[in-house]
Each structure stands twice: as structure tokens, then as C-alpha cells.
TORKOL-4160 file (C-alpha; in steps of 0.2 Angstrom, whole numbers, padded with zeros to 4 digits, m for minus):
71
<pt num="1" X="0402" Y="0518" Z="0546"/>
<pt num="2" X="0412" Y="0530" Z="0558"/>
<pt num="3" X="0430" Y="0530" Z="0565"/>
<pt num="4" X="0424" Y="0519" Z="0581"/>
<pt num="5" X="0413" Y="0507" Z="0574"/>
<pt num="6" X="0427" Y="0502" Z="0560"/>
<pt num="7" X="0441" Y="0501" Z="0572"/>
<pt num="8" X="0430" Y="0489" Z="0582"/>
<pt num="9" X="0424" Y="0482" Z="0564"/>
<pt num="10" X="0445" Y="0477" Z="0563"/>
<pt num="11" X="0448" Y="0473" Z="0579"/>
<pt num="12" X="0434" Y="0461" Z="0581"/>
<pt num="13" X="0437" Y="0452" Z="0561"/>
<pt num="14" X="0456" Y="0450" Z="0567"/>
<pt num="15" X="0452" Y="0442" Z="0585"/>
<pt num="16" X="0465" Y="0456" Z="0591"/>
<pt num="17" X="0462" Y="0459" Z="0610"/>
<pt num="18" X="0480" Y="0467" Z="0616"/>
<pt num="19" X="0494" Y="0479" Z="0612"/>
<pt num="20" X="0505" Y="0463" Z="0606"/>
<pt num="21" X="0492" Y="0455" Z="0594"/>
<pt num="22" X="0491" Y="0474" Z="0588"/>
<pt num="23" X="0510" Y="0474" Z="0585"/>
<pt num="24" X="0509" Y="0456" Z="0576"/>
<pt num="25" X="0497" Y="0457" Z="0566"/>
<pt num="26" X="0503" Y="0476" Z="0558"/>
<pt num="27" X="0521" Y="0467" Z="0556"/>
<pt num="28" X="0535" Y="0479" Z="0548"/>
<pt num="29" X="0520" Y="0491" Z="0544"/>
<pt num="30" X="0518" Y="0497" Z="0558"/>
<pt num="31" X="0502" Y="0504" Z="0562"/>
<pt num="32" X="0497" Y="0508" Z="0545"/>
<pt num="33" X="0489" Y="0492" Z="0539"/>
<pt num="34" X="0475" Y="0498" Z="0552"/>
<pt num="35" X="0475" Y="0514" Z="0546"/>
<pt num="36" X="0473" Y="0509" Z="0531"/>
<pt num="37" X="0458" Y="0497" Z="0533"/>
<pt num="38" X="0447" Y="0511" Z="0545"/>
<pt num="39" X="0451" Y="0521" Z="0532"/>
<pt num="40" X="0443" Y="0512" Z="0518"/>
<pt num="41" X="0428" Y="0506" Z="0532"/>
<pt num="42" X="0426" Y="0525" Z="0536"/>
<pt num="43" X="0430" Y="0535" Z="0521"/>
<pt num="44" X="0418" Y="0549" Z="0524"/>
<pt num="45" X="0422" Y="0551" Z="0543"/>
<pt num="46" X="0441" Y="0549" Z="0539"/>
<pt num="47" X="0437" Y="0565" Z="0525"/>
<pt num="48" X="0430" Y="0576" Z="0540"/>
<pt num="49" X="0442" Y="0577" Z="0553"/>
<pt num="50" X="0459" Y="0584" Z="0557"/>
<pt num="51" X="0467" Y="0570" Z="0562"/>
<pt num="52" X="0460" Y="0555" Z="0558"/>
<pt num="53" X="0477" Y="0544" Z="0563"/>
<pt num="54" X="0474" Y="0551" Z="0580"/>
<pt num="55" X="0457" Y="0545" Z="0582"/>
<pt num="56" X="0461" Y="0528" Z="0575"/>
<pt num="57" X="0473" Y="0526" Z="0589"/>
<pt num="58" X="0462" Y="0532" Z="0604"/>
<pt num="59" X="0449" Y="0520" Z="0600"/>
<pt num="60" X="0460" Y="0504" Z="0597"/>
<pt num="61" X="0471" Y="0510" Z="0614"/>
<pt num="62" X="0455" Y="0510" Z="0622"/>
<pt num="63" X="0449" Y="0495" Z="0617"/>
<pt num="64" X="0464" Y="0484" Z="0619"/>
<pt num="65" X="0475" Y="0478" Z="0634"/>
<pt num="66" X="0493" Y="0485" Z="0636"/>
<pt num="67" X="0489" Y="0503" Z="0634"/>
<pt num="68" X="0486" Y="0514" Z="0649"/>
<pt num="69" X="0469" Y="0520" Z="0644"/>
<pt num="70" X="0463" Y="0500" Z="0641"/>
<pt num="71" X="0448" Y="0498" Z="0650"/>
């Protein structure tokens, strides 16, 4: 599994569809439960790149609504 399909893999599983259910569902964590979870789905993606963090985020700010680049 890659980046983008385990951040749709979380997104989907947790019925989260904005910025807000993002923010309540990672709690006091902040953004690292979904770090976390992409980077068990896609350990061997996570391995290869640079800045895996960053990729995480570009997909789930793309995918969800409250964030400029939401489609």
C-alpha cells in the first residue's frame, strides 16, 4: 500500500470528511495518530521518501473540506 491509498484507507474506516472531524478524532495528539496509522498501512513508502509527514498531509488536505486545496 502507498502514502495515498492508506491516508484514504483512514480517512474512509473513520468516516472523516472535514478539517474538524480531522481535528476530533486526533484529539490532544495532534496529527500524529494519523501519522502513526499511514505509517503502519505504508511502511515501505514511508521508508523511501524524504518527508513522509508532509505527503500524509497533502493528501488528507486534499481529500477533506476546510482546507484551501479540498477539492
Amino acid at each position: 500500500m502507498n502514502i495515498k491509498s492508506a491516508v484514504h484507507h483512514v480517512l474512509s474506516e473513520n468516516n472523516l470528511k472535514s478539517r474538524e472531524d480531522l481535528d476530533i478524532w486526533c484529539g490532544k495528539d495532534g496529527r500524529l495518530k494519523i501519522y502513526s496509522l499511514v505509517e503502519g498501512l505504508a511502511s515501505k513508502h514511508w521508508n523511501r521518501i524524504n518527508n513522509p509527514k508532509a505527503s500524509v498531509r497533502y493528501y488528507y488536505e486534499k481529500k477533506l473540506t476546510g482546507y484551501k486545496i479540498s477539492l
